[in-house]
N, C-alpha and C positions, 0 to 999 in steps of 0.2 A: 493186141487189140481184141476185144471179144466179141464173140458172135452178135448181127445185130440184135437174134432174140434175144439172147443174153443183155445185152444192154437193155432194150425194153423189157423186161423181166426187172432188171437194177431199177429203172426209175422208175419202176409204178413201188417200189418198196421202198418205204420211209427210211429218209437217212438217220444213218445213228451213226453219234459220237464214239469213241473209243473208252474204252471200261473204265478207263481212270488217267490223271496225269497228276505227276507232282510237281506244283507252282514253282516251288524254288528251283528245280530243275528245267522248267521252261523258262521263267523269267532271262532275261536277257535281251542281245541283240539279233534276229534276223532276218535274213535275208532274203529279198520275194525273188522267186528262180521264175515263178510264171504267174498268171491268174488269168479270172475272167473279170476285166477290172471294172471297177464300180463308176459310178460319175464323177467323186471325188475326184478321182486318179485321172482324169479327160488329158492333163497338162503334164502328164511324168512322163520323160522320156526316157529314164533310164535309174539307175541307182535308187529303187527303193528298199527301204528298211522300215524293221518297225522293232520296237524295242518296249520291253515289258518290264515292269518296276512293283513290285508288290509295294502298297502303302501303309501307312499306322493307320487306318480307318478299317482295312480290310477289303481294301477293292484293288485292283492292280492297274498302274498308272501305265498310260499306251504313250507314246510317239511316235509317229508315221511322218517319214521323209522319204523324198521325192525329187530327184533331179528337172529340172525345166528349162525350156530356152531360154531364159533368164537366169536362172540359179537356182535353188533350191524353193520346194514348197513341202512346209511343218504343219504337222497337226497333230495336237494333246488331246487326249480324252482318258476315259478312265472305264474299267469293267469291271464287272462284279459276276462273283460265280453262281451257278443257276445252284440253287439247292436241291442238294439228290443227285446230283451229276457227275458225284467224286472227280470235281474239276475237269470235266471235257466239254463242259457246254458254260458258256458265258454270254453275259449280255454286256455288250461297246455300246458305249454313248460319248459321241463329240459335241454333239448341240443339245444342250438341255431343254424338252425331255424325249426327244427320238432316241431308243435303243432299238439294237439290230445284233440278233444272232449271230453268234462265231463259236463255231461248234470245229473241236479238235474230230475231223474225221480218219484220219491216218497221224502216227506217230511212229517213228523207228524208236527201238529200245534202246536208244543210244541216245535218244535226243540231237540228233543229227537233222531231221528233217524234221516236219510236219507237215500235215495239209487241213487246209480249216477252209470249212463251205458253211453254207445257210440250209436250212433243213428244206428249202422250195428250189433248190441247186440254181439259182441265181447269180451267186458270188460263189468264191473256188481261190483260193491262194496257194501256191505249194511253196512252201518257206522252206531256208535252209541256215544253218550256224555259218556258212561260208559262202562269198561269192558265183562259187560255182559247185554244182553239185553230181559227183562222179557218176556216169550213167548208171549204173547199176543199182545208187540208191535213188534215182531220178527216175528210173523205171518201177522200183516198187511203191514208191509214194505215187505217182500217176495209177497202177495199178491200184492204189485203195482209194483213189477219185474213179476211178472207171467201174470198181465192183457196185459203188454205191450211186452210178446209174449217172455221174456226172460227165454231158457230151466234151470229151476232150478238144475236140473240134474248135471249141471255142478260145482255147489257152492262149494268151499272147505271153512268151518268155522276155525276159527282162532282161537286159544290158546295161552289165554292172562294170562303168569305165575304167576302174583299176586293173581290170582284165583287156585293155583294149588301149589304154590311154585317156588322158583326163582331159582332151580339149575337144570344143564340140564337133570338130573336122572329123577328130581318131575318132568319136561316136558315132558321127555317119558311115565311115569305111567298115567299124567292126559291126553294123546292124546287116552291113551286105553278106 
């Protein structure tokens, strides 16, 4: 955790993306370990994912799933890469024409994790290729949300039932 000057030092500096990513190495499925969740998200209680699909247009196809008291809640949209951003800065759009910033601010060089926030540190997701994500690399993606001035304070981590059990009993015991 870094000093609190240190953090107010981080957020009065503009957040910046990571130097580059390659699309076809991101695209794929995964998986949200934490965030600071948006309004969308108000009804997830657990099991989300988001899955990236590059398209024949050139813009890369989103799906966001979401466990609910009820079952599951989808949502498609599509983004498009910012030009000049050698892929770490893109703009998501679900409802045409609202787009919103998802800017790749942390990446392991393995494509193991990521972490994607908004340039006004508003929104904050720490994703991962797999259900749960071993501390060590859980700590250094946190650390590249923390240099870049985003209050971790905020995080709400996610409980992903295949780790726990899939009925909504075992969901309530594994969130204790």
């Amino acid at each position: 955790m870094p000093y609190p000057a240190l953090a107010e030092t981080a957020a009065e500096t503009p957040v910046a993306s990571v130097a580059s990513v390659d699309i076809a190495r991101y695209s794929g499925k995964w998986f949200e370990i934490a965030s600071f969740p948006m309004y969308f998200q108000r009804n997830c209680i657990a099991d989300t994912s988001a899955e990236y699909t590059p398209t024949a247009d050139g813009n890369i196809g989103v799906h966001n799933r979401c466990r609910t008291k009820s079952g599951f809640d989808d949502a498609t949209g599509k983004a498009s890469v910012v030009e000049g951003s050698a892929n770490s800065r893109l703009k998501v759009w679900f409802f045409w024409p609202f787009k919103a910033d998802y800017w790749i601010i942390g990446l392991d060089p393995d494509y193991r994790w990521a972490v994607v926030g908004n340039p006004n540190r508003k929104y904050l997701w720490v994703l991962s290729r797999t259900p749960q994500l071993p501390a060590d690399q859980l700590k250094a993606a946190l650390a590249s949300a923390s240099a870049q001035g985003y209050d971790l304070s905020k995080l709400h981590y996610t409980t992903h039932t295949e780790l726990c059990g899939n009925s909504h009993d075992s969901l309530q015991s594994c969130n204790k």
